[in-house]
C-alpha positions in Angstrom: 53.1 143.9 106.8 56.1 144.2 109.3 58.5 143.7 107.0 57.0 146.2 104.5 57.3 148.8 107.6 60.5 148.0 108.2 61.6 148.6 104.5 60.0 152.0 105.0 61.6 153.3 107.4 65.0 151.8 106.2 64.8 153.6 103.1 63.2 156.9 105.0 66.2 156.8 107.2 68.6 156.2 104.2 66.8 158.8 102.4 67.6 161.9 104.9 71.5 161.0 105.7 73.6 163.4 103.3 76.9 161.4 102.8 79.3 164.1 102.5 82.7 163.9 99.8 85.7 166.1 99.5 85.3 168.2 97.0 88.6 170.1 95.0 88.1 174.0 95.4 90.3 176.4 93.4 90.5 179.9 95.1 93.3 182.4 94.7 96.1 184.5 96.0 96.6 187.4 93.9 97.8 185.5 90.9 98.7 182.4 92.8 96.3 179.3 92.6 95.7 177.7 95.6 93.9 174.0 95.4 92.5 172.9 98.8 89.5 170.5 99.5 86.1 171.0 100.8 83.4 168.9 102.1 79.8 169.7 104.4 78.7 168.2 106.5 76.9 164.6 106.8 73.6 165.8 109.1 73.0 169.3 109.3 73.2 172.1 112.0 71.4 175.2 112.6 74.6 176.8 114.0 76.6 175.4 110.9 80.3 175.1 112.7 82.8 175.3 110.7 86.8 173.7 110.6 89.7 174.8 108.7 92.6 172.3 108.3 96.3 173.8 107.9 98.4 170.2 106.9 101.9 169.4 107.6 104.9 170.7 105.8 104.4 168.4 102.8 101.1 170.2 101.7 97.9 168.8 101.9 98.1 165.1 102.4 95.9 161.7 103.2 95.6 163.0 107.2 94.2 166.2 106.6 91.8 164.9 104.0 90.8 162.1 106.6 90.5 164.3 109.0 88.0 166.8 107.1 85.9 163.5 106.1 86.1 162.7 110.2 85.0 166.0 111.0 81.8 166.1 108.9 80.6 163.0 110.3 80.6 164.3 113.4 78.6 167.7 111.8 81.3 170.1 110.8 82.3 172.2 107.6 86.1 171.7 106.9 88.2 172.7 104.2 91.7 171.6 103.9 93.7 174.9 102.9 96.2 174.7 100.2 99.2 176.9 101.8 101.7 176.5 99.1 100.0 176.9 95.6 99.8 175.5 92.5 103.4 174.9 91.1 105.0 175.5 94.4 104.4 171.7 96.3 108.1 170.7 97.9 108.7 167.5 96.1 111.0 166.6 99.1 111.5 167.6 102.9 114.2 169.4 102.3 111.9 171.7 99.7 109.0 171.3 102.3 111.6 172.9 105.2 112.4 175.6 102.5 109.2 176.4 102.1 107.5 176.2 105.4 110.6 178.1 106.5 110.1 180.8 104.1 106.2 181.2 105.7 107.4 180.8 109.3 109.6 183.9 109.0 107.3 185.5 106.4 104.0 185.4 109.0 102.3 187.6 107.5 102.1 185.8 104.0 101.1 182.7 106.4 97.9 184.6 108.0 97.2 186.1 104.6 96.6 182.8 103.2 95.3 181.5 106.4 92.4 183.8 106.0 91.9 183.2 102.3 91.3 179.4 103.3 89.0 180.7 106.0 86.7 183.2 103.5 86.2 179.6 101.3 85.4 177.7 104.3 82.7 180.4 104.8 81.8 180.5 101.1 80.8 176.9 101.6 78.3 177.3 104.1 79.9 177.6 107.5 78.7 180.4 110.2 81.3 183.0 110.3 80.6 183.0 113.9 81.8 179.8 114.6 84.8 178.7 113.5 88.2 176.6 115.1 91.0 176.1 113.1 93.5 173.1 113.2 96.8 172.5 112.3 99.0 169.7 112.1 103.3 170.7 112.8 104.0 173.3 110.5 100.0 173.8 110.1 100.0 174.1 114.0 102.2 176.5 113.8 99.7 178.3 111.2 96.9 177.7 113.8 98.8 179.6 116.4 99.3 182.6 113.3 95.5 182.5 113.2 95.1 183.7 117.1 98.0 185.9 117.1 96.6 187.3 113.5 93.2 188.2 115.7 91.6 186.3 112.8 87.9 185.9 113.2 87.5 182.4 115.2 86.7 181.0 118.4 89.3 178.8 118.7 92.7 177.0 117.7 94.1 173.9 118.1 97.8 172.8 117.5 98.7 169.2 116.5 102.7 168.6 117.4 103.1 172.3 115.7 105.7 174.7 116.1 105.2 176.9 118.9 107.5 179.3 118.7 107.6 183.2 117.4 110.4 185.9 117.1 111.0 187.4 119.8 111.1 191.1 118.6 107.3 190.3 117.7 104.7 192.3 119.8 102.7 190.0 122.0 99.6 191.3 121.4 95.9 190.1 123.6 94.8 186.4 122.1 91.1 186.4 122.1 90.7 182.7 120.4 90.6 179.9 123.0 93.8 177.6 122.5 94.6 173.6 122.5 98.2 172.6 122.2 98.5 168.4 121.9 102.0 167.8 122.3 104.5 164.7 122.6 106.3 164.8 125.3 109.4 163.4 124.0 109.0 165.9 120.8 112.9 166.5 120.1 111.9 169.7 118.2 110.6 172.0 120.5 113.2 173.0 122.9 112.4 173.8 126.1 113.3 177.3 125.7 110.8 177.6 123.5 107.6 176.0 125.2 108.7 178.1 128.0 108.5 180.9 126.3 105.1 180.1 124.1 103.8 179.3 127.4 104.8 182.6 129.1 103.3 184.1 125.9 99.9 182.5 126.3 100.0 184.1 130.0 101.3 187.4 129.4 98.3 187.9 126.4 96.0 186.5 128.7 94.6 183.3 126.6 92.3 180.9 127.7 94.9 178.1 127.3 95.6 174.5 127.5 98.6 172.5 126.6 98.4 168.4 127.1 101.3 166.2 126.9 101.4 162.4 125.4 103.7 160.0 127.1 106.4 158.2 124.9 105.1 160.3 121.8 107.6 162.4 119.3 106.7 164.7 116.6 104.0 163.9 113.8 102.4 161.6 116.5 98.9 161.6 114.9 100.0 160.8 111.1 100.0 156.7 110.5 102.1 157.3 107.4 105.2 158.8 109.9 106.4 155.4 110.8 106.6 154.0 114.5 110.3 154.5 115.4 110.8 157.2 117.5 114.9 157.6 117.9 114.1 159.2 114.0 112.2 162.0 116.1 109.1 161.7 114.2 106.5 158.7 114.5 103.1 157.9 114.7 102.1 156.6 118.4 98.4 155.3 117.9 97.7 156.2 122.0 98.4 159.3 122.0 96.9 159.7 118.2 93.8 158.6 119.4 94.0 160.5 123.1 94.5 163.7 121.2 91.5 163.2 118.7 89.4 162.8 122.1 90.7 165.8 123.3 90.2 167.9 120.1 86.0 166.9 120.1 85.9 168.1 123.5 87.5 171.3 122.9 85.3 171.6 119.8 82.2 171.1 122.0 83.4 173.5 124.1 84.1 176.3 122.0 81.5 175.7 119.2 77.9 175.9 118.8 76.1 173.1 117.0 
């Protein structure tokens, strides 16, 4: 008879556990297809919080897609945005500088399709209410385009991204709250230029943080970047998994759940 109850309430429990997959969305930019990746979450929320993933430079990649998976184990929405489009992936990363150069100085292109992603991530169930976006370097940099756009979220979060603007850009009021996780030996952020994100974050009056990992360089959270760090770029499992720490406590900060 124990055993029988015990079989019960294993198959009850299996019964009410969703197990959340990716799932391809197309969605569009004008006439430009964009392909990025969905996926709910694996137990459900009243307050349905939501998380948009801007990758790296190379597009969409294995560490944004196991990052949304990650994510809605722990009960978000995420969608993985697809920046470039259909026919435009950089084959190389001298295509992907090209082209995430093109959006850097083009910012307003960036946010546009930084909010496209954001209406599908909203399509697929998320509360427009409560929302953080993510980025990972030249997504990072998109992140910090979503708080300067005054897009409608509560928070952003920058991954070794590049912090920097043009100078003859207004600095306007940042309303989203703001999480910077940054190697400290990162040789592609000058120090001119954290200065001067950081005296941007004051002068708009964010709600701000900025965290440093020791002996870490650029693209510190992807496994695939290697582990040498004279080439400026390397994974550092330390600070990978210091920074994912410091991401779910930001996100239960900032979101409802």
């Amino acid at each position: 008879m124990k055993n029988i109850l015990y079989l019960f309430l294993a198959i009850l429990m299996y019964s009410s556990v969703s197990f959340a997959q990716l799932q391809p969305i197309k969605y569009k930019d004008g006439n430009q297809i964009l392909n990025g990746f969905s996926i709910k979450p694996s137990k459900k929320s009243k307050q349905k919080p939501g998380i948009l993933i801007l990758p790296a430079w190379m597009g969409i990649d294995k560490l944004s897609k196991d990052t949304a998976e990650n994510l809605s184990k722990l009960g978000y929405y995420a969608l993985v945005a697809d920046i470039y489009g259909e026919g435009n992936y950089p084959k190389d990363y001298k295509e992907a500088g090209q082209k995430a150069g093109f959006f850097k100085t083009n910012f307003k292109d960036y946010q546009k399709r930084i909010a496209l992603a954001l209406e599908q991530l909203i399509h697929s169930g998320a509360n427009p209410e409560n929302i953080v976006v993510i980025g990972y370097c030249f997504g990072g940099t998109g992140a910090l385009e979503a708080a300067r756009a005054h897009l409608k979220v509560k928070g952003v979060v920058a991954f070794h991204g590049g912090l920097g603007k043009e100078s003859s850009r207004l600095t306007e009021p940042i309303m989203a709250k703001v999480l910077v996780c940054h190697g400290a030996d990162d040789p592609y952020e000058s120090k001119e230029e954290i200065a001067a994100f950081q005296q941007e974050m004051r002068d708009t009056k964010a709600d701000w943080q900025m965290i440093y990992y020791a002996n870490a360089v650029h693209s510190f959270t992807n496994p695939e970047a290697g582990n040498d760090n004279s080439k400026g770029a390397a994974y550092n499992e330390k600070a990978a998994k210091r920074s994912w720490e410091h991401l779910k406590l930001f996100l239960n900060e900032v979101l409802k759940k």
